[in-house]
N, C-alpha and C positions, 0 to 999 in steps of 0.2 A: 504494500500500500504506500503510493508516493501521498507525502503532504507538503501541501504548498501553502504560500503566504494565504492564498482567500480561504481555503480551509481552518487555517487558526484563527482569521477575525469570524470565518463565521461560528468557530466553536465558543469563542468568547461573548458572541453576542448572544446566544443561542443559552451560554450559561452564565452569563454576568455576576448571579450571585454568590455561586462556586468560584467563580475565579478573584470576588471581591473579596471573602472570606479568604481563601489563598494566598494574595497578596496579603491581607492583615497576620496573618498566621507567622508568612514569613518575615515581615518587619520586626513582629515580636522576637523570634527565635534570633534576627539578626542584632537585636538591640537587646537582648535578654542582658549582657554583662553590662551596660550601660546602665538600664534599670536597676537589675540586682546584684550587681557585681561589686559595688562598694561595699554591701550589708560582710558578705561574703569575705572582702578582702580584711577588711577595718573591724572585724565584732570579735567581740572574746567572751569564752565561755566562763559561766561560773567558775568552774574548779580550776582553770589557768589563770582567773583572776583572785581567785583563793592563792593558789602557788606563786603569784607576783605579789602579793600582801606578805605570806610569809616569810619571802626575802623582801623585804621591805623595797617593792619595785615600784610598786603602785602610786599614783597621785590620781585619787580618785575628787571629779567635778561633780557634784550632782546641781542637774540643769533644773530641778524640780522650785516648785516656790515655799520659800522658806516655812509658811503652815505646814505644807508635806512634808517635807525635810524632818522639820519637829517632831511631827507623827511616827516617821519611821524612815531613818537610813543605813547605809550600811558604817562603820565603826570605821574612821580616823578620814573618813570620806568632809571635804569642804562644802559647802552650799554659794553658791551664785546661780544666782535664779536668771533662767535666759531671760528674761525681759530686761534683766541688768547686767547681761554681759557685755562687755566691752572692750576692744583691744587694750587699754590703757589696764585695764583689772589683767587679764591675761600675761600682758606683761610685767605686770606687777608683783605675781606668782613666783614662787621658789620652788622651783619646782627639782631640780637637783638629779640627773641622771635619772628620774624615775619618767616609764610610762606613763602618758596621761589617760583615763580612761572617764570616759561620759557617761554619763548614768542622766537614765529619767523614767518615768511612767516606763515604756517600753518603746524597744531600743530604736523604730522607727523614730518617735518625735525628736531622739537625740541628734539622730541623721541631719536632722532640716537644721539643726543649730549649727554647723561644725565649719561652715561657710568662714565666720573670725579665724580659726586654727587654723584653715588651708590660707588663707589671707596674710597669715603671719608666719608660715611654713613651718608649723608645729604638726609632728607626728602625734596621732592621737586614734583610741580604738573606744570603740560604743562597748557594751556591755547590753550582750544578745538577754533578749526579753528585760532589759532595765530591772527595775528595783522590783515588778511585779514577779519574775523569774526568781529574781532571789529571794522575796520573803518567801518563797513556796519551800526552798531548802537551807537557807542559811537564815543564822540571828539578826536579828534588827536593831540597832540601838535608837530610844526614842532620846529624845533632847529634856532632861531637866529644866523645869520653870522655878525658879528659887522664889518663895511667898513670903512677902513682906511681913513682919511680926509686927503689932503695934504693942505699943509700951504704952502703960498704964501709969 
């Protein structure tokens, strides 16, 4: 069976919506590491983020807003809440041969933050499923409120 050029447009016109699903199919498959390929490159898992704490590797950010933070984070982890990140606070950081690792809700919303650290050429890894992954296996430390005594 020869196929020629008017055979393919008539196959295409004849199936438009197979061949529109097709093309989207492949854009996704071609653009699969663009979409998910950071999550992939830059996430760390709980227990190598366990293993970086233990060697005191870690400089852990949590992007969450300081009420949450109070509620519950993970232990020797800082609070800057993305609505008040700023290069000038980034840079301001001691950070000292340690990994930086993002933490928030889950680990998607940390993604959308990290645009500052690529800006400022700071290596940095999300922390896959955020702070929801880890209360499900690890301890939480919540933040002490110290309560004013009145004197009598």
């Amino acid at each position: 069976m020869q196929y020629n050029i008017h055979n393919i447009f008539s196959f295409i016109q004849q199936n438009y919506l197979l061949v529109a699903l097709f093309m989207i199919l492949f854009l996704l498959i071609a653009s699969y590491d663009q979409l998910f390929g950071k999550i992939a490159k830059s996430s760390i898992s709980i227990s190598k983020l366990v293993q970086l704490m233990n060697d005191n590797q870690a400089f852990i950010i949590d992007l969450r807003s300081k009420n949450n933070f109070d509620k519950a984070h993970i232990n020797k982890s800082i609070n800057i809440p993305s609505s008040e990140l700023t290069q000038k606070k980034i840079q301001n950081l001691t950070i000292k041969n340690k990994k930086i690792i993002l933490v928030d809700n889950i680990h998607q919303d940390a993604f959308k933050k990290t645009a500052i650290f690529d800006k400022l050429n700071l290596k940095y890894t999300v922390l896959l499923h955020g702070i929801t992954g880890w209360k499900q296996s690890m301890p939480i430390t919540k933040t002490r409120k110290i309560k004013n005594k009145k004197k009598n």
